[in-house]
C-alpha angles and dihedrals in degrees: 000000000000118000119221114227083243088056090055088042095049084055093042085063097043083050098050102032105136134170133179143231138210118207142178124236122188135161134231124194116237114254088240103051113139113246122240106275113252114281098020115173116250109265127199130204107241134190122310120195128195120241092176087105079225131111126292103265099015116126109156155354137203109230127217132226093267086047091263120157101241103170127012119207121212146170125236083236137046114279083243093052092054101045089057093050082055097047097048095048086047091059095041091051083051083058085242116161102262111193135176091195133023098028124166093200129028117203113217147150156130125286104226097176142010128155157084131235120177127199106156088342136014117257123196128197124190119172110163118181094209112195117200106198131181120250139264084003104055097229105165095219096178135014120182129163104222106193134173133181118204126177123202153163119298095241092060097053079134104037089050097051090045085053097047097052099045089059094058086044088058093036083063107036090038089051121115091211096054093046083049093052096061097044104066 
């Protein structure tokens, strides 16, 4: 049997056909989060960069049987811009004392891993290195990676990445070290 070279173009396409998807993602504080302690410093949301070595907003695919990217999932703002949207709502839903200017403390840090890829199922990795200084110095007075891997249905590639990096989110801002950190 002999293949047209419309015939392998025709399965080239079918190969490569990939489409994207934007999602939302948004956090919500769990009910039981434990509230900033009284007489917390202000604390500001500094800078995140991305260390993924993806695209901006990328945060997952969905992989063929031959290992093809057939669909690419994205979000409608950068991965760093995000994760500080979700660490400063997660403070403010603690009642800390969230600032722009004439902070004691900056959170920072460097976004190591964020997405999802689904085969059968859909894996997620977050690991977040999350930095705590000292203002108007820059002593950088903690540094801790929080990370969580969480695995889920196909249907859910959004609703597992959003999941999964609300819980680091929570590791970090729930963490006795890190409280620690910004009330000395």
């Amino acid at each position: 049997m002999r293949k047209t070279p419309l015939a392998a173009l025709a399965a080239t396409l079918i190969l490569s056909a990939c489409w994207t998807t934007h999602v939302v993602l948004k956090y919500q504080a769990p009910p039981n989060a434990a509230p900033a302690a009284p007489g917390m410093p202000a604390i500001a949301v500094g800078a995140f960069s991305d260390t993924r070595g993806k695209k901006a907003n990328w945060i997952g695919r969905i992989r063929g049987t031959v290992g093809n990217t057939l669909e690419t999932f994205v979000i409608d703002q950068p991965v760093v811009t995000l994760v500080q949207a979700q660490f400063r709502a997660g403070l403010e839903a603690r009642q800390f004392p969230v600032v722009e200017t004439g902070a004691v403390y900056e959170i920072a840090g460097v976004v190591r891993k964020l997405g999802s890829v689904q085969y059968v199922h859909v894996e997620t990795d977050v690991a977040i290195e999350v930095q705590v200084r000292r203002l108007p110095s820059g002593e950088q007075t903690f540094v801790h990676v929080y990370s969580a891997h969480a695995v889920g249905s196909v249907q859910a590639i959004g609703a597992v990445t959003e999941r999964t990096l609300r819980d680091v989110v929570n590791q970090t801002l729930d963490d006795r070290a890190f409280r620690d950190a910004l009330s000395h």
